[in-house]
N, C-alpha and C positions, 0 to 999 in steps of 0.2 A: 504493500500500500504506500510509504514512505517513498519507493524508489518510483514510482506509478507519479504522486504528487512530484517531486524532483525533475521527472521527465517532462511533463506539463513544463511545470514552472521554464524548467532551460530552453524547451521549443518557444514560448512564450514570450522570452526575453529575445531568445534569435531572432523571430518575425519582429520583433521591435525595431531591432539593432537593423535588421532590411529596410523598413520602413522606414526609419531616423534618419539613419546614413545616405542619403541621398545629393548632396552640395558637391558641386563643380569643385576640385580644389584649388584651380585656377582664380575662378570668378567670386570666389571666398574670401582666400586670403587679403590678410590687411593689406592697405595700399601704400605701409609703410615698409613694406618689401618689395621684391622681387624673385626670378628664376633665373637660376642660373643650370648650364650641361656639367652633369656632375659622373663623368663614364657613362654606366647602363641608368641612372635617372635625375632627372630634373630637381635641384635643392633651394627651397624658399630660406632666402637673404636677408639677414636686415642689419641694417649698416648706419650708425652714428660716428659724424665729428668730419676730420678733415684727411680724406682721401690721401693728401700725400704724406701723411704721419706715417709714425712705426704700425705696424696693424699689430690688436690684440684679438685672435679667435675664442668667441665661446661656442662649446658645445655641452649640451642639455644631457641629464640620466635620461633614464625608463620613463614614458610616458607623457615625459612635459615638452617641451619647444621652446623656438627662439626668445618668445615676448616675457617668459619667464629671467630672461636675462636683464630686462631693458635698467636695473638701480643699476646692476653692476657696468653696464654700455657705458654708463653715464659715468659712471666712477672712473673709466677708463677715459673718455674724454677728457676729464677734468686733469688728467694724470695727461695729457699729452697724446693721448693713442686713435687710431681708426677704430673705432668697435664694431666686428662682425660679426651676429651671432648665424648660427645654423639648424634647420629643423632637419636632422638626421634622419633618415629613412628606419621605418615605413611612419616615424611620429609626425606630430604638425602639419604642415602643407605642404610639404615636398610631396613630389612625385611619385612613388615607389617603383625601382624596378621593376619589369615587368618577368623577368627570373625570381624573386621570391630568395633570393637569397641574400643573407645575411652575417653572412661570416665576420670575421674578424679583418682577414684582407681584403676584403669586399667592401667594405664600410672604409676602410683605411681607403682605398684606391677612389672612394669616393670624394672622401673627404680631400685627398690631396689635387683632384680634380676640378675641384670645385672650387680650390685657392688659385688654380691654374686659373680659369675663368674669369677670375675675378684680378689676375693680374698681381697675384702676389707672390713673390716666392718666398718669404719669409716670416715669421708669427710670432707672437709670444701665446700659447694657446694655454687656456681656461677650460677644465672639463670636469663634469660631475660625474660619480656616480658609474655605472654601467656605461657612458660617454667616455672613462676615460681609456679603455680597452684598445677602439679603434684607433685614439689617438695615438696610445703609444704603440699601437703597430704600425702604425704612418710614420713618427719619426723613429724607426725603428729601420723602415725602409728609406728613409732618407732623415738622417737627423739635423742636415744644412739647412731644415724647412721652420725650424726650432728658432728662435731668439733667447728664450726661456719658458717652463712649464709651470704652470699651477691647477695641480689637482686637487678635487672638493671631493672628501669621503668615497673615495676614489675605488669601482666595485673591478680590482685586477683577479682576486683570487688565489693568489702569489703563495697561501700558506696553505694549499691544498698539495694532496699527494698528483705529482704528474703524470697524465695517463699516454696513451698513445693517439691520442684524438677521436676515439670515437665514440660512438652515439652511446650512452648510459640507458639505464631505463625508462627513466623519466622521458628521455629526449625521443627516443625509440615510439614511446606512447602516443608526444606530440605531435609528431608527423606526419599520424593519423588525422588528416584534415579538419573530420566532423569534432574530432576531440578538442584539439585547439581551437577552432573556429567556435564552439561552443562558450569554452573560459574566456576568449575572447570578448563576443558578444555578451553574456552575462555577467562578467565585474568588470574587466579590463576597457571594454568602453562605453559604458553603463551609464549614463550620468548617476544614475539613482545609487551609485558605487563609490563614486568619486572622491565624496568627507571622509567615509569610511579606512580607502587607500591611501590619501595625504594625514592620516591620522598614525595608518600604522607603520609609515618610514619616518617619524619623526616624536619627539620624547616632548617637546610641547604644546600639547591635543591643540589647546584655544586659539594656537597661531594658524591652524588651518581654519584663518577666517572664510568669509563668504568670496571676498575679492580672489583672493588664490583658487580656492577652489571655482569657480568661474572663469577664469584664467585655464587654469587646468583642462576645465572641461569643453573649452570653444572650438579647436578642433574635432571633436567626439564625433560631431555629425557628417561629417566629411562623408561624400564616394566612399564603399568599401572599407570603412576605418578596419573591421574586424577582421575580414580577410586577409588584409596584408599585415595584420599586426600576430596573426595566428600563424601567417609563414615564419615570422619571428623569435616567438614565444620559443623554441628552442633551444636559439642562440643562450636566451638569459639564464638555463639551467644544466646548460655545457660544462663538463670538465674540464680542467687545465690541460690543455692539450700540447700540442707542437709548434705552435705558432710562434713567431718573433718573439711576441708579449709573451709569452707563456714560459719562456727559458730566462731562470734567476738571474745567469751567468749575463746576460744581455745588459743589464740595467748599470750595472757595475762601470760602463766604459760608457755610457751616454757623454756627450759633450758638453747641454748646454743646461745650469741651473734649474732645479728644482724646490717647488714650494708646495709642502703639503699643510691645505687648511682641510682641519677635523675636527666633525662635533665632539665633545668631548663623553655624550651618554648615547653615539651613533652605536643601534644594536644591529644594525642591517650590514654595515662596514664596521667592525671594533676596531677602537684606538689601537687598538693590538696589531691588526693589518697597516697603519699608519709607520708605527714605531718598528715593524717587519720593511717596509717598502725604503723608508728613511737608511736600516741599517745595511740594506743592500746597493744606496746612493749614498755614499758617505759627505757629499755636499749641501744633499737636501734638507733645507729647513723645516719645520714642523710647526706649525701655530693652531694650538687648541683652543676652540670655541668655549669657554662653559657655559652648561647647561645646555647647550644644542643636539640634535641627535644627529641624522641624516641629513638632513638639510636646513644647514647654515646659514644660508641664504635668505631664508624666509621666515625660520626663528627666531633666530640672533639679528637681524639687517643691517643694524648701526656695525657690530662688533665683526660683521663680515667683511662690511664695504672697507672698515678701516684695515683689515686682513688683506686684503687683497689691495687695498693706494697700499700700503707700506709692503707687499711683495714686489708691486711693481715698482716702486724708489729704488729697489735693492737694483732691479741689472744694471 
């Protein structure tokens, strides 16, 4: 009976998620972006301050997008910088591949694509969360793309046992289309989900005010939000595999400065992974938020923005 209700309920919430998700991603997006060719898909831009400055990249965790960056754009302009942030596939408004994949160098090769486009060859890049994986598989394969890094509770995975790269159980399960497509459409782009998920990657419930969570949830209706974020869902429960990022020995010889900002009661990424990540970069700095969990950024805001003007005074 229980699994009979359950079934219901999840077909339920799918016809929704069909019915909801209908918007142009195109004719959507704010008009404070733009598209740029970014390899195999199209990446919505958004870009503050003065073109011929240093550029600083941000890129977004799981679930959120560019306009979630827009304090910190600003803190960077103020600091001197171009700020471009990026809505990473299949989140936001970008495009999604029309392959459905999502790897690790697949997202790198995006991303470094998309700085091509855009006429840059060189960064100081800003990444959160599950964001910062493909980053450092980008300047992993080109580290001359680097000016300096600053990673936010940064989801690499570094203290897991290293496998040979392939699919786990979990992962095996998701592939199954109806499966992920299901979790997908029912929490993951749910609006009626939405408090509930910025509630539970972060240690200060009340900061997931109304304004974030709205923010959060503006792309949701988008074309296809659940489909291409069901070819995804995968990726975020992958083992430590063989990749650039994925080998300890790699990080140890990077070139160009790092800065790790972390919540200090983050239970999704523990301090522990921070003070792991740091002792394998013997230059990188470490600045603890307290009282922040997961993200910093919208818990803490004051004690972030100034985390981040006093990383970037340092290069």
């Amino acid at each position: 009976m229980v699994s009979s209700v359950a079934a219901i309920a999840i077909a339920f919430t799918w016809q929704q998620a069909k019915t909801r998700q209908i918007q142009d991603r195109v004719s959507a997006a704010p008009r404070t972006g733009t598209y740029v060719a970014a390899d195999d898909a199209h990446i919505f831009v958004q870009r503050l301050g003065d073109p011929g400055a240093p550029a600083m990249v941000f890129i977004h965790g799981t679930g959120s997008w560019s306009e979630t960056w827009r304090r910190s754009m600003e803190t960077a302009v103020k600091q001197g910088y171009y700020a471009v942030a990026l809505d990473l596939p299949p989140f936001g408004y970008s495009i999604p591949p029309a392959n459905g994949i999502y790897t690790k160098p697949r997202q790198a090769a995006r991303l470094l694509a998309a700085l091509d486009s855009l006429g840059i060859r060189q960064a100081t890049w800003v990444a959160h969360s599950f964001g910062a994986a493909p980053v450092m598989e980008a300047l992993m394969i080109d580290p001359r793309r680097a000016r300096a890094v600053v990673l936010v509770d940064a989801a690499l995975g570094l203290e897991s046992a290293q496998t040979d790269g392939s699919d786990n159980r979990v992962q095996r399960l998701l592939r199954q289309r109806w499966i992920a497509e299901a979790i997908s459409a029912t929490f993951l782009t749910n609006p009626a989900f939405s408090q509930k998920l910025l509630e539970s990657f972060i240690t200060e419930k009340e900061k997931a005010a109304y304004e974030w969570v709205e923010l959060y949830q503006q792309p949701l209706n988008l074309s296809d939000s659940y489909q291409h974020i069901a070819l995804w869902l995968p990726e975020l429960v992958g083992d430590r595999g063989q990749h650039r990022s994925d080998h300890v020995a790699n990080y140890a010889g990077l070139p160009f400065p790092l800065t790790l900002i972390w919540g200090e009661t983050d239970s999704v990424t523990p301090l522990s992974q921070a003070q792991h990540l740091q002792s394998l970069m013997p230059n990188a700095q470490l600045v603890v938020i307290p009282k922040a969990g997961h993200i910093p950024q919208i818990e803490e805001t004051a004690k972030f923005q100034e985390a981040l003007a006093a990383a970037i005074r340092q290069e």
